[in-house]
C-alpha positions in Angstrom: -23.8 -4.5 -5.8 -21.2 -1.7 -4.6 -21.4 -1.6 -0.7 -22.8 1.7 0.3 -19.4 3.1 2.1 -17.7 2.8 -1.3 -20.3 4.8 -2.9 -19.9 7.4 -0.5 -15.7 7.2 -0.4 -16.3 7.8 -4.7 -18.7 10.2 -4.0 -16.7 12.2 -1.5 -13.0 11.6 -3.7 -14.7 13.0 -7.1 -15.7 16.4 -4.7 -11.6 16.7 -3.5 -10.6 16.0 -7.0 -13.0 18.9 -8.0 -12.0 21.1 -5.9 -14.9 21.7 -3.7 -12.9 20.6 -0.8 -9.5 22.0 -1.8 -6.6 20.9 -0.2 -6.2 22.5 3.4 -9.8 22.4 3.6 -12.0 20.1 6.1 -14.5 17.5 5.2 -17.8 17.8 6.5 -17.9 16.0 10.0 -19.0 12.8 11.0 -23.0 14.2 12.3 -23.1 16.4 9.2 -22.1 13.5 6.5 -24.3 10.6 8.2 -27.7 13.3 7.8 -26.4 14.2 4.5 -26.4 10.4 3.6 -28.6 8.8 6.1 -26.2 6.3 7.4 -24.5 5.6 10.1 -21.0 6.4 12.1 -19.9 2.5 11.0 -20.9 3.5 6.9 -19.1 6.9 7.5 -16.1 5.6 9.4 -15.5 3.0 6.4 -15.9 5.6 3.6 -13.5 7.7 5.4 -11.0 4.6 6.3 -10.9 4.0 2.2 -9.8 8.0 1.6 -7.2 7.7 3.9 -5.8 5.0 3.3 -5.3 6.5 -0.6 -4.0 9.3 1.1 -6.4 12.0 0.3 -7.8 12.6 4.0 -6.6 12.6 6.8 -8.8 12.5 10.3 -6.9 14.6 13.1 -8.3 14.7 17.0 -9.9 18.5 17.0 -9.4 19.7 14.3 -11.6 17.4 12.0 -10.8 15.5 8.5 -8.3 17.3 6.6 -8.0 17.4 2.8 -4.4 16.9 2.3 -2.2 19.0 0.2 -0.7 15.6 -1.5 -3.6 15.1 -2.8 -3.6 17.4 -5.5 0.4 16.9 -6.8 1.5 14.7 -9.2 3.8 11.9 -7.8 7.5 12.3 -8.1 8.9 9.2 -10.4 12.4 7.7 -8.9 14.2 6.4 -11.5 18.1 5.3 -10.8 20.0 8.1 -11.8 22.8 9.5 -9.9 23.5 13.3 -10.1 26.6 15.6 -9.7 26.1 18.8 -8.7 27.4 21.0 -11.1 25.1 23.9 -11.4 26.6 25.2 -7.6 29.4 25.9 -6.4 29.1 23.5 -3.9 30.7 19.6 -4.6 27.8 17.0 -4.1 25.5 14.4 -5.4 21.8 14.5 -5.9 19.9 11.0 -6.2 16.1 10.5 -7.4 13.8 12.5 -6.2 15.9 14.9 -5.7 17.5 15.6 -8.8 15.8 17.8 -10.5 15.9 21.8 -10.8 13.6 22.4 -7.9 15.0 23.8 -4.7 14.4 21.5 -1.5 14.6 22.7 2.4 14.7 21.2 5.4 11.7 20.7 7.5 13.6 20.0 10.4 16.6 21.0 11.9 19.6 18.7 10.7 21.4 16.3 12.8 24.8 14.7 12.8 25.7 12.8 16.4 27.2 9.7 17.1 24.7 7.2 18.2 24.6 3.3 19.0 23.7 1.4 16.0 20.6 -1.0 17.1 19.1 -1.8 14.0 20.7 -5.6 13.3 19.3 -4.9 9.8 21.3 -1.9 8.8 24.2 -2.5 11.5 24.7 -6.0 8.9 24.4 -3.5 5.7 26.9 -1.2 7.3 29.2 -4.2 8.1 29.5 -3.0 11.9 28.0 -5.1 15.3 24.9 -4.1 16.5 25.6 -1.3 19.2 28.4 0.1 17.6 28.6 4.2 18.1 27.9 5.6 14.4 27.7 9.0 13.1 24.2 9.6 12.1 23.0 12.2 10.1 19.2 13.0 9.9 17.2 14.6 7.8 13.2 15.4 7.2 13.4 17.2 3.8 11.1 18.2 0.9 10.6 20.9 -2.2 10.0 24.2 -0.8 6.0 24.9 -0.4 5.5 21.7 0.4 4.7 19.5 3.4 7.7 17.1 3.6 8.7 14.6 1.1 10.8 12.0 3.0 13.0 11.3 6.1 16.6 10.4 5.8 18.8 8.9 8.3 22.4 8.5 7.1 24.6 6.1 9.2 28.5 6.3 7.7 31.2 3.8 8.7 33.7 5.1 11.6 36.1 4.4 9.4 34.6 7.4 7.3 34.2 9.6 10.2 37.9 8.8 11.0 38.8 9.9 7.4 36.4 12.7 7.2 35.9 14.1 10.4 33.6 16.8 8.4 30.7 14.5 7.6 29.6 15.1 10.9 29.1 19.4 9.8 25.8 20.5 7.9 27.0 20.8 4.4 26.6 24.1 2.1 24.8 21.8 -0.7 23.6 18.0 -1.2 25.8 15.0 -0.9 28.9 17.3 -0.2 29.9 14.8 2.8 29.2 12.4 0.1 32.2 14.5 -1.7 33.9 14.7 1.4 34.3 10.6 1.8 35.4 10.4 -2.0 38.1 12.8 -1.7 39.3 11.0 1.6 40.2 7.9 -0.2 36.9 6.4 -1.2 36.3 7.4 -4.8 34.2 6.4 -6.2 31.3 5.3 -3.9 28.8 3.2 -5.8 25.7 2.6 -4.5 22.5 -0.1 -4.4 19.3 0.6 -3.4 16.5 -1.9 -1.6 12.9 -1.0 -1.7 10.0 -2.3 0.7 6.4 -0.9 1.5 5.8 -0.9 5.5 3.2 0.8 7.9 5.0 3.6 9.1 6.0 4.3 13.0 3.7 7.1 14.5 6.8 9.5 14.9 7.6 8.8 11.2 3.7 9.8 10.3 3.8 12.7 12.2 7.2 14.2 10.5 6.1 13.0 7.0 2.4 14.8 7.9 0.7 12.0 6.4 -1.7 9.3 8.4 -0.7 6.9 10.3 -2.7 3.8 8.0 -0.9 5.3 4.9 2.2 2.9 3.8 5.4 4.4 3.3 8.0 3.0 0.7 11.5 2.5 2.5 14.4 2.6 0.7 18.1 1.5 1.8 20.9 3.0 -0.2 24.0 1.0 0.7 27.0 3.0 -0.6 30.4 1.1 -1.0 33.8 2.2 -1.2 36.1 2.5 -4.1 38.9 2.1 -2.3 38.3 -1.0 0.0 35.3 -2.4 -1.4 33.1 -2.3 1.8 30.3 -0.6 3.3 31.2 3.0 3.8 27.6 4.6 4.5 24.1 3.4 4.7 21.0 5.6 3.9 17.8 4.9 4.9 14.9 6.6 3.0 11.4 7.0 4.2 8.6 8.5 2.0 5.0 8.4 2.1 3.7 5.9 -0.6 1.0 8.6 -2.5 4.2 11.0 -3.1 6.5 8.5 -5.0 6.8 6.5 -8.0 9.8 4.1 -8.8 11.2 3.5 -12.7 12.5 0.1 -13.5 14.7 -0.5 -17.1 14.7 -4.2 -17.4 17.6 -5.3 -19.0 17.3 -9.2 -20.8 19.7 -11.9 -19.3 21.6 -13.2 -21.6 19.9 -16.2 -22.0 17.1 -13.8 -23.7 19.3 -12.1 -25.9 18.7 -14.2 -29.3 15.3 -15.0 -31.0 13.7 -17.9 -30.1 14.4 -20.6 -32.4 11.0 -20.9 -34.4 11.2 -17.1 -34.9 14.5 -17.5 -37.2 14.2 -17.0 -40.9 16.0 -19.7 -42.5 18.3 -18.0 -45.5 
């Protein structure tokens, strides 16, 4: 037997999906939908809980339970293509997410300062001790009409900022200081990604305008050097879970690349 609260969660999703409470929009509140179902605040709160934890709702202090906008787009896949700008006049990279025809802003305004590096995790990925002053660029960016995609905080090697003391400007397109390192003596970066799901930090829910029980997927791009062959720039990537979608080719080892010996035709 379903438990009432998810009767009223599937209920209350098929109306947003409809578009009887469009995106934008507020849900009835919590006195109007436990008359409405005769049930009470617990039955309500759980219904709600299940809603936005997909994502769909979100329950703000005075101003009621929002429909969100994400709701209503289709999610973005990430695949594991690396772009070159070509179609500007402006040297760069685009990477998933971000590579397709559709322009992207900034939310907020960009920032490039040197900071102390206190995260062990990526101060290990960037090859540097924990503490270290690194130039950090940050980012909250997004397509344009809608509420921000992801955050992204760039940390890049001082040897980097000693080679390219322009990685610290705001570039004219994407990945130009990406272009900038390359042409500095560290052509060609290549780059590996590692994914996770987390809870996000309540700073991080409030710039990605999402709430704060929806996981995020983080993503840490390590970019190495062509020239030395270490670290040169770490990117850390944080986007709300409901937004993105990430493509996997699997490739056979090569212990899987011949039929299996029952499966051979003799001739």
């Amino acid at each position: 037997m379903t438990a009432r609260y998810r009767e009223i969660a599937a209920e209350l999703r098929e109306k947003i999906e409809s578009g009887e409470y469009p995106p934008g929009s507020n849900l009835p509140g919590y006195d109007e939908l436990t008359s409405a179902y005769g049930v009470g605040r617990g039955v309500i709160r759980s219904a709600l809980s299940l809603l936005e934890a997909d994502g769909m709702i979100q329950v703000i202090k005075k101003r009621g339970i929002i429909v969100r906008h994400g709701t209503m787009r289709l999610r973005r896949p990430r695949g594991n293509l690396v772009k070159r700008n070509v179609a500007t006049s402006n040297p760069g990279y685009s990477f998933p997410s971000a590579s397709s025809q559709e322009v992207w802003t900034h939310h907020v305004k960009p920032q490039a300062s040197f900071e102390p590096l206190t995260d062990p995790r990526i101060a290990g990925l960037l090859g540097v001790p924990v503490g270290t002053e690194v130039m950090r660029r940050f980012r909250v960016t997004g397509p344009v009409a809608e509420p921000p995609f992801q955050i992204n905080i760039s940390w890049i090697h001082p040897r980097g900022v000693e080679d390219a003391p322009e990685v610290a400007t705001q570039a004219k397109g994407p990945g130009d200081w990406l272009y900038r390192l390359e042409r500095a003596g560290h052509w060609p970066i290549s780059w590996m990604e590692i994914h996770r799901a987390r809870m996000p930090t309540p700073e991080e829910a409030a710039l990605l305008q999402i709430p704060g029980i929806l996981p995020v997927l983080e993503i840490v791009r390590v970019g190495t050097s062509g020239g030395d062959g270490k670290p040169i720039e770490v990117t850390e990537y944080i986007v709300a879970s409901d937004r993105v979608e990430t493509v996997h080719v699997l490739h056979r080892d090569e212990s899987a690349q011949d039929p299996w010996p029952d499966d051979e035709t003799d001739e």
